[in-house]
C-alpha positions in Angstrom: 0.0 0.0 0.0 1.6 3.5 -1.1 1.8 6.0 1.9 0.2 9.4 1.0 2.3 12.3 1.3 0.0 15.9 1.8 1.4 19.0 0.2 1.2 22.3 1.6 3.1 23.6 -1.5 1.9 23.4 -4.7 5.0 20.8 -5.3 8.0 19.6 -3.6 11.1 18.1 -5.2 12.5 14.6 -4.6 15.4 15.3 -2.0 12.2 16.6 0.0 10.2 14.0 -0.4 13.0 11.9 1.1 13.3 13.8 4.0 9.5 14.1 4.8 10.3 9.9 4.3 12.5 10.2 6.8 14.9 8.4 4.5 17.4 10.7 4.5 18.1 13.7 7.2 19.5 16.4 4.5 20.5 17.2 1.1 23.7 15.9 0.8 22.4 12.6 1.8 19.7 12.9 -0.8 22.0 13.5 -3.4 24.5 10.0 -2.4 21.1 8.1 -1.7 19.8 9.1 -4.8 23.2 8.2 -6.7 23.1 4.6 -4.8 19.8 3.7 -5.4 19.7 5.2 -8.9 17.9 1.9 -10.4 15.5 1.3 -7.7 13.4 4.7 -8.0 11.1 5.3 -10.2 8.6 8.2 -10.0 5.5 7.6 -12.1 7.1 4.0 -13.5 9.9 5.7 -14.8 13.8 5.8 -13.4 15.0 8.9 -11.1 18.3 9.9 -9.8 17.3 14.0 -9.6 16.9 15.1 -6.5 16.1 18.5 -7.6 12.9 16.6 -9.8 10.2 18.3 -9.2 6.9 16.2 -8.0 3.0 17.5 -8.1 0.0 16.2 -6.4 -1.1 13.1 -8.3 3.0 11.9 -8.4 3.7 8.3 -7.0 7.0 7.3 -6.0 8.1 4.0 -5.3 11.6 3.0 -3.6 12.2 -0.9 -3.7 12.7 -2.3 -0.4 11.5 1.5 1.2 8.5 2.3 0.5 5.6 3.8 -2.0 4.5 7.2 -1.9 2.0 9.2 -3.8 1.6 12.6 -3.6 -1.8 14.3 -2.6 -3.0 18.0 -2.3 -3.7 19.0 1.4 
């Protein structure tokens, strides 16, 4: 089951959405998470490795072995 992420903002970019994940605690570590698990994301079905990506309500994300995610408007 994908866990819903609420925006305040109309979007938010990738690095953030792995901090609100709490998969990562700042940007630096986005950018060497993002580089090691460059084959594993995919946001909407396709590969990812920006962190600076930028994701709108409606957006899913899905990290193998972290988590899903989709994006929803607050």
């Amino acid at each position: 089951m994908k866990e819903e992420i609420h925006l305040k903002t109309p979007h938010i970019t990738l690095g953030q959405l792995l901090k609100i994940a709490d998969l990562v605690s700042s940007g630096g570590q986005a950018k060497w998470f993002l580089q090691e698990y460059a084959n594993d994301i995919l946001v909407n079905g396709e590969p990812e490795n920006r962190r600076g990506r930028k994701l709108y309500p409606g957006d899913s994300v899905e990290i193998k072995d972290q988590g899903s995610y989709l994006l929803k408007e607050s």
